[in-house]
C-alpha positions as CSV (number, residue, x, y, z in Angstrom):
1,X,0.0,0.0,0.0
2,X,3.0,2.3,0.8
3,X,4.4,1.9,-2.5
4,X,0.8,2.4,-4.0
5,X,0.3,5.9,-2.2
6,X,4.3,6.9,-3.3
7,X,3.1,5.9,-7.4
8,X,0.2,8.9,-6.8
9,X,2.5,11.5,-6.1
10,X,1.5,14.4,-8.5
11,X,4.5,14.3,-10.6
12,X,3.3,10.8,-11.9
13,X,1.5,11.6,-15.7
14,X,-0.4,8.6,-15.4
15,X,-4.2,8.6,-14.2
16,X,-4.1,6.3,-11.0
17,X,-7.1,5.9,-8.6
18,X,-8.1,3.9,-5.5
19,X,-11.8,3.1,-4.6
20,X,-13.2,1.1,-2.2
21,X,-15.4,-1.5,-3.2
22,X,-18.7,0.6,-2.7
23,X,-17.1,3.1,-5.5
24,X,-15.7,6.0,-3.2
25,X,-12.5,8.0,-4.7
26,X,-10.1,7.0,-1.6
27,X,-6.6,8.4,-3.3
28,X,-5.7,10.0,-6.6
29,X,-3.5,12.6,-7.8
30,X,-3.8,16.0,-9.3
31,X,-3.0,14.4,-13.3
32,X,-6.3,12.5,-12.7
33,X,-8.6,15.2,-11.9
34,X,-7.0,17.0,-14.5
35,X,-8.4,14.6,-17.2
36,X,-11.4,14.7,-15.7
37,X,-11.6,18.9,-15.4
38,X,-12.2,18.7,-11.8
39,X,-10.2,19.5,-8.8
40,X,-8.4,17.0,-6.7
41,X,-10.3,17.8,-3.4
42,X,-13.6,16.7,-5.6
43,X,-12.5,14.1,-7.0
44,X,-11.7,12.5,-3.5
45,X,-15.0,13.4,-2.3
46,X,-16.4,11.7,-5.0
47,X,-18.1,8.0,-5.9
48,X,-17.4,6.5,-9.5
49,X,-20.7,5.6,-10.0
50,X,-22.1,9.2,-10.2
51,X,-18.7,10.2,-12.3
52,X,-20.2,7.6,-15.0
53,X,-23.6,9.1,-14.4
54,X,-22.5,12.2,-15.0
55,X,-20.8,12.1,-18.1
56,X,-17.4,13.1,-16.3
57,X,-16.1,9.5,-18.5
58,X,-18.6,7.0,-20.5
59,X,-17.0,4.0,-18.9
60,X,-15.1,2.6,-15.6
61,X,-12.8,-0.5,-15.2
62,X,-13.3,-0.6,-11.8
63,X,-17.2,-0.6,-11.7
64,X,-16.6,-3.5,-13.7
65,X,-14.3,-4.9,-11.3
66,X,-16.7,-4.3,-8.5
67,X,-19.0,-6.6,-10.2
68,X,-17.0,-9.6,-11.6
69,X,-14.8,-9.4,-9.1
70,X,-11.7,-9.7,-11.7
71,X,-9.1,-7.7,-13.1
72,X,-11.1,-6.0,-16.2
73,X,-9.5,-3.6,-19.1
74,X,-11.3,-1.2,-20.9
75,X,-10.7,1.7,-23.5
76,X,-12.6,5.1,-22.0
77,X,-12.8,8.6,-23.2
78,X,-13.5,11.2,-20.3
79,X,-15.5,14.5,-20.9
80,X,-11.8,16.7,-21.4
81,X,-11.1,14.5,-24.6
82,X,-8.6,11.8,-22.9
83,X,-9.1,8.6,-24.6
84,X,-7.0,6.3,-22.2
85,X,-6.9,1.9,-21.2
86,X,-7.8,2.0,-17.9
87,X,-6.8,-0.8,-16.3
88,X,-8.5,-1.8,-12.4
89,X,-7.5,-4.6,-10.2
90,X,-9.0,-5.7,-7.4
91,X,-7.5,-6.1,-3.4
92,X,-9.1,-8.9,-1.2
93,X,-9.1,-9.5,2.4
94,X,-7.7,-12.6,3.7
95,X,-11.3,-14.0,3.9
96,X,-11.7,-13.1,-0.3
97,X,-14.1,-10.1,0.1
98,X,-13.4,-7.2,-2.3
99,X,-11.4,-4.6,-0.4
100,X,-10.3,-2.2,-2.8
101,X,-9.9,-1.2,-6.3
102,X,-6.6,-0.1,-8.0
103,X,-6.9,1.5,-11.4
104,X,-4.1,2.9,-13.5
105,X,-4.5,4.2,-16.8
106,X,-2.6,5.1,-19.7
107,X,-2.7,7.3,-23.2
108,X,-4.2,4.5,-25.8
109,X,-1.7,4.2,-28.9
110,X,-3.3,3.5,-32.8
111,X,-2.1,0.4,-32.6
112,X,-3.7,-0.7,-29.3
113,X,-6.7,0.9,-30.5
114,X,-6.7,-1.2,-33.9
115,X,-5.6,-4.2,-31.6
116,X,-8.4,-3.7,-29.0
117,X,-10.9,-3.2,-32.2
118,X,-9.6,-6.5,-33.5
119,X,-10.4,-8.3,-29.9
120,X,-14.1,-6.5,-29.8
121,X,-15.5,-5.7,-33.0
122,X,-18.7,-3.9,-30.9
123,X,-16.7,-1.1,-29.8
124,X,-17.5,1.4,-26.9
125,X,-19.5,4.1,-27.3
126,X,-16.9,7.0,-27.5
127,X,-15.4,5.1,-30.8
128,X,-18.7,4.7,-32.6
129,X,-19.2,8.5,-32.3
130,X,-15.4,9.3,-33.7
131,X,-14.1,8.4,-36.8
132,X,-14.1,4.6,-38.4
133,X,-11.0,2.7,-36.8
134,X,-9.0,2.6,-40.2
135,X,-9.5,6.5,-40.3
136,X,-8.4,7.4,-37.0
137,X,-5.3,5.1,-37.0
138,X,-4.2,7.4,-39.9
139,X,-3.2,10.6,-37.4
140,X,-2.0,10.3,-33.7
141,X,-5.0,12.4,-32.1
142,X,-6.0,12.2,-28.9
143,X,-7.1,16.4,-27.8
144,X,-10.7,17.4,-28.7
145,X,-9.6,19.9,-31.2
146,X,-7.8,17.7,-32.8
147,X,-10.4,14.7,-33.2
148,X,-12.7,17.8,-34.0
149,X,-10.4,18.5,-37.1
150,X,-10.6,15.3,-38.0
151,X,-14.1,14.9,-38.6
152,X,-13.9,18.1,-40.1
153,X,-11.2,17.0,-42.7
154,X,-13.0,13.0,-43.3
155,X,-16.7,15.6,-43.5
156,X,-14.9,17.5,-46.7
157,X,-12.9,14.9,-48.0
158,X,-15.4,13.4,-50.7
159,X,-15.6,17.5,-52.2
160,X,-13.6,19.5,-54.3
161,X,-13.4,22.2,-52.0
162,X,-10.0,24.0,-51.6
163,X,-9.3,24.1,-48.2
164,X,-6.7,26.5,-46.5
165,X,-4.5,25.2,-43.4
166,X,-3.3,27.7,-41.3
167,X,-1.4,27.5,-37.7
168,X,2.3,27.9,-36.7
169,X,4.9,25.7,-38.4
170,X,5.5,22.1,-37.2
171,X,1.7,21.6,-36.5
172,X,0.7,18.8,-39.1
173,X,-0.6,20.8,-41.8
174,X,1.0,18.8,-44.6
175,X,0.0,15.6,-41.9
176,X,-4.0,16.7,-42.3
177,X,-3.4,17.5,-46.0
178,X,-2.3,14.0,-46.4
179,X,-5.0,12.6,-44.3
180,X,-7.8,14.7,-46.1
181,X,-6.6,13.0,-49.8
182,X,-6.6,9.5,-48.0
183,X,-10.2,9.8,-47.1
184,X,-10.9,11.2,-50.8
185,X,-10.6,7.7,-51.8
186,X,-7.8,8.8,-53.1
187,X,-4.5,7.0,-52.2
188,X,-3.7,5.5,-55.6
189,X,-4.0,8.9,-56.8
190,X,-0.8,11.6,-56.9
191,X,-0.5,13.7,-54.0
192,X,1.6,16.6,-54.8
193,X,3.6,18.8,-52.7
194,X,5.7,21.8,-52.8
195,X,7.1,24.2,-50.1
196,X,6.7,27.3,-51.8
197,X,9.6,29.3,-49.5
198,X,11.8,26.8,-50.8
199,X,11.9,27.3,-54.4
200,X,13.9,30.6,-55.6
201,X,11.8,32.9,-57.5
202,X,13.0,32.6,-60.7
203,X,12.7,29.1,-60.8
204,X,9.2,28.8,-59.5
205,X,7.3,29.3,-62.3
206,X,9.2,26.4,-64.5
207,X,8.1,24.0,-61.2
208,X,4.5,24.8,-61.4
209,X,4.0,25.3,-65.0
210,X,6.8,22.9,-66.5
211,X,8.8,23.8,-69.6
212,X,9.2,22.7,-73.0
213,X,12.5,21.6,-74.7
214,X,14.4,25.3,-75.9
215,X,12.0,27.6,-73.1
216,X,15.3,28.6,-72.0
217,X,18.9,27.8,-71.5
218,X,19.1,24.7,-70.0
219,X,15.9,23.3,-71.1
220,X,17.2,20.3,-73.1
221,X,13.9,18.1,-73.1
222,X,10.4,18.7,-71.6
223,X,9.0,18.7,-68.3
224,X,5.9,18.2,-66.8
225,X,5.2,21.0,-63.8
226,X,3.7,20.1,-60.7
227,X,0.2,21.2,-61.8
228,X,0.2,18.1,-64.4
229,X,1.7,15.9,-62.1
230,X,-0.8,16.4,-59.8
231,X,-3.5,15.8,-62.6
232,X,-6.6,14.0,-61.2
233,X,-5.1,14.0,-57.4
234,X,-4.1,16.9,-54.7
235,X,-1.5,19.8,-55.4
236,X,-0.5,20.6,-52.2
237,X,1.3,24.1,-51.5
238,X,2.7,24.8,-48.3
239,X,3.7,28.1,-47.2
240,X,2.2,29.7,-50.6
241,X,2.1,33.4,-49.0
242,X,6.0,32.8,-50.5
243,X,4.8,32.5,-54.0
244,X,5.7,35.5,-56.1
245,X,3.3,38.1,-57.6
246,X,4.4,37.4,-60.6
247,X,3.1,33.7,-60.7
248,X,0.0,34.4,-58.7
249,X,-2.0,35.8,-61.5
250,X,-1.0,33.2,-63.7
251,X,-2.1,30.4,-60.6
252,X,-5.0,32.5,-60.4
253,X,-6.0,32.3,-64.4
254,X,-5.5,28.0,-63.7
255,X,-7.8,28.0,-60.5
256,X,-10.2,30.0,-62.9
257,X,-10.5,27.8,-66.0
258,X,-8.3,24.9,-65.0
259,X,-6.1,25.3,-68.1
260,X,-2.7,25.7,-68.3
261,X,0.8,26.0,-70.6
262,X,4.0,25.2,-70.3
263,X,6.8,27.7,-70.5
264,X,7.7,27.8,-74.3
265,X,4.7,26.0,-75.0
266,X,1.8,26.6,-77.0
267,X,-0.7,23.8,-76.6
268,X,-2.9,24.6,-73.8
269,X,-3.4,21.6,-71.4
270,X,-6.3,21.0,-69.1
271,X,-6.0,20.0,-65.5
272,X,-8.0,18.5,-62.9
273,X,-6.5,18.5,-59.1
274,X,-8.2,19.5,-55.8
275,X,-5.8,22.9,-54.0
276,X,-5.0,22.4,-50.6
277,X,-2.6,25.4,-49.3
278,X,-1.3,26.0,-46.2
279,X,0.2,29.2,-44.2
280,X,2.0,29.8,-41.0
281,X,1.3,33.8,-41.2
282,X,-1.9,35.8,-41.9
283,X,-2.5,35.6,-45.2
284,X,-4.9,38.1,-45.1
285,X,-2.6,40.6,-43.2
286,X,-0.3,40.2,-46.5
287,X,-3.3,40.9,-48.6
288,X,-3.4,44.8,-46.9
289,X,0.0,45.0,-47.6
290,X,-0.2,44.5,-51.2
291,X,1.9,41.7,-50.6
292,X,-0.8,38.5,-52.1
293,X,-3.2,39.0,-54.2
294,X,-6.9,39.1,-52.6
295,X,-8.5,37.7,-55.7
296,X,-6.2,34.6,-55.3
297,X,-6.8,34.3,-51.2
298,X,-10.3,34.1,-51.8
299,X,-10.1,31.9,-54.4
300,X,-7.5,29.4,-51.7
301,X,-9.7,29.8,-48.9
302,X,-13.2,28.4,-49.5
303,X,-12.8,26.1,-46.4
304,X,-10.2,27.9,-44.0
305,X,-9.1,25.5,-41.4
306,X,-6.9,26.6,-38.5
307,X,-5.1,24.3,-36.3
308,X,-3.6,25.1,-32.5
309,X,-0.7,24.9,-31.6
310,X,0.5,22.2,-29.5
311,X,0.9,23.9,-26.2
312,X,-2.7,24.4,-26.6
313,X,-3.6,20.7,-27.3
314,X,-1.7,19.2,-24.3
315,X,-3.7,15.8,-24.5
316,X,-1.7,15.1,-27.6
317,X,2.1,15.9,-26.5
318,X,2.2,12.3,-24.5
319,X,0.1,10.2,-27.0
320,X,2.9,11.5,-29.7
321,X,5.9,10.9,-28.1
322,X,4.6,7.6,-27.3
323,X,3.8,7.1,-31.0
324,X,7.6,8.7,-32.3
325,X,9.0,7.0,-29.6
326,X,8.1,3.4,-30.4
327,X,8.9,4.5,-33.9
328,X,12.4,5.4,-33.5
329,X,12.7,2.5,-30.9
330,X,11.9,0.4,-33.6
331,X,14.3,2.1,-36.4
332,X,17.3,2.2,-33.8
333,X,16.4,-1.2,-32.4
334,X,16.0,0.4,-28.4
335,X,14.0,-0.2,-25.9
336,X,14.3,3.3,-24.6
337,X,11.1,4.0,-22.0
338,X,9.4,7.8,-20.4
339,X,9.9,8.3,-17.2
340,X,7.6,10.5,-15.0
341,X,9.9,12.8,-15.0
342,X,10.6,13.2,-18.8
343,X,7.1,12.9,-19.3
344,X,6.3,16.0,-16.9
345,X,8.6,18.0,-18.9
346,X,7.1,16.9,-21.8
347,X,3.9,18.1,-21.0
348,X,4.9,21.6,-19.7
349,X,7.6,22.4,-22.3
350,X,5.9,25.6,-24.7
351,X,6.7,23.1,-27.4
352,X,7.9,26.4,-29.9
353,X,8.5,24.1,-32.8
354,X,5.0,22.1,-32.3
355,X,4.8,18.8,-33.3
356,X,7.9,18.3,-35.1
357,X,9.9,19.6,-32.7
358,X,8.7,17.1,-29.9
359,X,9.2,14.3,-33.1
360,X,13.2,15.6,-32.9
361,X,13.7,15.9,-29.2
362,X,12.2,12.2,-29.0
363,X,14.9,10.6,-31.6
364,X,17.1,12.7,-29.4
365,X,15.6,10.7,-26.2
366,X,16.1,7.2,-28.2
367,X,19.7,8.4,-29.8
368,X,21.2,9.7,-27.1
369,X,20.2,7.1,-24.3
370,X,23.7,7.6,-22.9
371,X,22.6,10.6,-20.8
372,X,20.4,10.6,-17.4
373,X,16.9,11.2,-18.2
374,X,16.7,14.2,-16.6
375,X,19.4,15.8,-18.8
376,X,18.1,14.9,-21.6
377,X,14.9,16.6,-20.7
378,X,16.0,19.5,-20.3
379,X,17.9,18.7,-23.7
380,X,14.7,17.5,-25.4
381,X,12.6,21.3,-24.5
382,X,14.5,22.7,-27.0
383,X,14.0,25.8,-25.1
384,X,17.1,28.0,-24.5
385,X,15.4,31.1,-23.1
386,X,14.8,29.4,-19.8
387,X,17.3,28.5,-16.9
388,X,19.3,25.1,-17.4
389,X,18.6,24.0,-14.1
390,X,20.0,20.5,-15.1
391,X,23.3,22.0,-16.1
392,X,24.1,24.0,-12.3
393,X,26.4,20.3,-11.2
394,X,28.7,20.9,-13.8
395,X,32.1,22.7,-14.3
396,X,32.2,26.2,-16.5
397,X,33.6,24.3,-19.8
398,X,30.8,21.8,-19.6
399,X,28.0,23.9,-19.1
400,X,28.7,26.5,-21.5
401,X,28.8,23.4,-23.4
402,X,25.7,22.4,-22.7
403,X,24.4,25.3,-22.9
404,X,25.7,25.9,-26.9
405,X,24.3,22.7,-27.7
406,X,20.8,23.4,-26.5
407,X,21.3,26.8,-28.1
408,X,21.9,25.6,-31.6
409,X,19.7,22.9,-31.8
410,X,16.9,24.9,-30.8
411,X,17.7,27.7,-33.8
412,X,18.3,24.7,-36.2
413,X,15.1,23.2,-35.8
414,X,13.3,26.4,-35.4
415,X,14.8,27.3,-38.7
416,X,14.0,23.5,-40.3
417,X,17.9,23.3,-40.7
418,X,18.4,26.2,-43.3
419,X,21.9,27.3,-42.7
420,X,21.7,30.6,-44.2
421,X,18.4,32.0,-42.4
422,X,19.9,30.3,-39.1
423,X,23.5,31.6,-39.3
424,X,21.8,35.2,-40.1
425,X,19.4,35.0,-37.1
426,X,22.1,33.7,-34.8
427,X,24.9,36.2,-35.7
428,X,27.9,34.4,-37.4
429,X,29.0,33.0,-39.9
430,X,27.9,30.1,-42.0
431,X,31.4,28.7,-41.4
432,X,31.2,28.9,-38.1
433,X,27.7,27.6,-37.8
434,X,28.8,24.2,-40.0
435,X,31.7,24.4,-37.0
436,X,29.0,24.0,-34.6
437,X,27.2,21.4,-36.5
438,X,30.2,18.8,-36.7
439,X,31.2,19.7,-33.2
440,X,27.8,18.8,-31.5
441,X,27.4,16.2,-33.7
442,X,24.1,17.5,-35.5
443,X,24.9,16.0,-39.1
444,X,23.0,12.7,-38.3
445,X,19.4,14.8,-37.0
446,X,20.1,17.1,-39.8
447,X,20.2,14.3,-42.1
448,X,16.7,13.3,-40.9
449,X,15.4,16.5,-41.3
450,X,15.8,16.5,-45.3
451,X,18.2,20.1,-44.1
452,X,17.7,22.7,-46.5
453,X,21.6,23.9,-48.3
């Protein structure tokens, strides 16, 4: 029992509960009222079976262990969007009556889900009111605006509608995007995609358009642009407040009559595709500025869909890095496990670089398994603004160390490994950067990252 009331401390992640075996809330922790959006002094004061009434979550493992009398397992979505297995054993007296109820719980993964669905084809009743089990597997969700989005994106999908993503960078724009053309019915066709900031100017209208042999010097044979390519699929453009003036009226004229020719060409070629676009600025800000054209945003954002950034969807931080890190586990054959420490820092770090920065501090996590937890922690925020409390032990040399690495990394990633734009916005030199780079090691993440030159 002592080791049971030690596991509810609040720094524990994990929802963990005791009840008696008439239903009363005898211990918990603060995580667990959390999921619940109540307060720990309610929750205590509290009996299971009104919870259930209630709505507070559609389904208890230990109400079912007060009736069979047996360990039970169940999958359970509570009223703040936590979908979680709950797990409740039962605690007998010597003379075998029910004593207690121990229930721990933890963030369900998509292939437990698709697992679980495989084991009970009825499902509960929080699955039958979210998407089909083959849909859902497709994107790590567990927050309710993400799950929202989702039903939002597999509602549209069947449409033509151009639909416009907006949100900070590293929030699964291009991940929906994908998604959306998925539940199109659409996997066997092309799925197009171009960053628009990463194609120089005078090159971006050969990309789109394509080129015939003799358009220019160079041009040594035809090629098809992106807009044929993606012929009868998606053309997705990320970032396309980057695209130049000078190609948006001519994108404009191919939204209008969905015809098109190549640079040098003639013949004028007909195209089918569905737009999806996506922005990390205000588009429309840009608009006032004279900066993108107003006739072409309206024309991108029939359906405008925004999505929050992670520090805003905290129900999704763990449920990711459990997902990356069984990935990477996987790809660097580890067995590298959260802690509840690491996960506590996981779910307060600001998370600046959303989702894809937690996907690189978790590599980091399965890469760099040499280091304490707790070290790499305060690695894995990414977040050089604030204190490195974990660095105060060691010497000067090694904590200025420290303190470069985390430093670097975090303008790196926040720059998606473009040298120039990070050298620029950290003060030196490029040379001097790739210095850093090879001394900390970077090359390997970089590598991962697809780094821009």
């Amino acid at each position: 029992m002592n080791a049971l009331i030690d596991s509810l401390d609040e720094s524990n992640p994990s929802t963990l509960f005791i009840t008696d075996n008439e239903g009363n809330v005898l211990l918990s922790n603060d995580f667990t009222a959390l999921t619940l959006g109540m307060n720990l002094h309610d929750l205590l004061h509290s009996n299971i079976y009104d919870l259930v009434a209630k709505g507070v979550y559609n389904k208890s493992a230990a109400l079912q262990t007060i009736q069979t009398k047996k360990k039970e397992e169940v999958f359970l979505e509570t009223n703040q969007g936590y979908c979680v297995k709950s797990t409740a054993t039962p605690i007998f007296y010597n003379d075998g009556t029910l004593h207690m109820i121990v229930t721990k719980s933890e963030p369900i993964t998509s292939k437990q889900l698709e697992e679980w669905h495989k084991r009970n084809p009825t499902l509960t009743s929080y699955l039958k009111s979210d998407l089909p089990i083959e849909q859902a597997s497709a994107v790590v969700a567990e927050s309710k605006e993400m799950k929202k989005l989702l039903r939002i994106c597999n509602q549209i999908a069947p449409y033509d509608t151009r639909i416009l993503f907006t949100g900070e960078s590293g929030v699964g724009k291009e991940v929906l995007a994908q998604f959306t053309h998925k539940q199109a019915m659409q996997e066997k066709r092309p799925f197009i995609s171009l960053n628009c900031a990463a194609i120089p100017e005078n090159l971006f209208e050969s990309e789109i358009f394509g080129f015939e042999k003799g358009a220019f010097t160079g041009a040594d044979a035809p090629k098809k642009g992106l807009l044929e390519l993606a012929n009868n699929g998606t053309l997705f453009l990320d970032e396309i407040s980057e695209m130049p003036l000078a190609v948006q009226s001519k994108f404009l004229r191919v939204l209008e009559t969905m015809e098109m020719r190549r640079l040098g060409g003639e013949k004028t070629v007909h195209v089918n595709f569905r737009l999806i676009s996506a922005s990390n600025v205000d588009i429309e800000a840009l608009v006032h500025e004279h900066k993108f054209r107003k006739d072409l945003y309206y024309r991108i954002n029939v359906m405008p869909i925004n999505i929050p950034p992670l520090r805003k969807r905290k129900q999704d931080v763990l449920v990711l890095a459990h997902h990356f890190l069984q990935k990477f586990n996987e790809k660097h054959q580890k067995n590298i496990q959260l802690d509840a420490e690491v996960s506590k820092k996981l779910l307060n770090d600001p998370w600046i670089g959303n989702v894809r920065e937690l996907r690189n501090c978790i590599e980091r996590l399965v890469i760099l398994d040499g280091l304490s937890p707790f070290i790499i922690a305060e690695e894995s925020s990414c977040n050089a603004e604030e204190p490195m409390i974990a660095y105060q032990h060691l010497d000067y040399e090694h904590y200025l160390q420290k303190v470069e690495y985390s430093y670097f990394l975090n303008k790196l990633e926040k720059n998606e490994w473009n040298i120039s734009q990070t050298a620029k916005e950290c003060g030196i030199s490029r040379p001097l950067l790739y210095k850093k780079i090879k001394q900390f090691n970077f090359n390997q993440l970089a590598a991962r990252s697809n780094p821009a030159p």
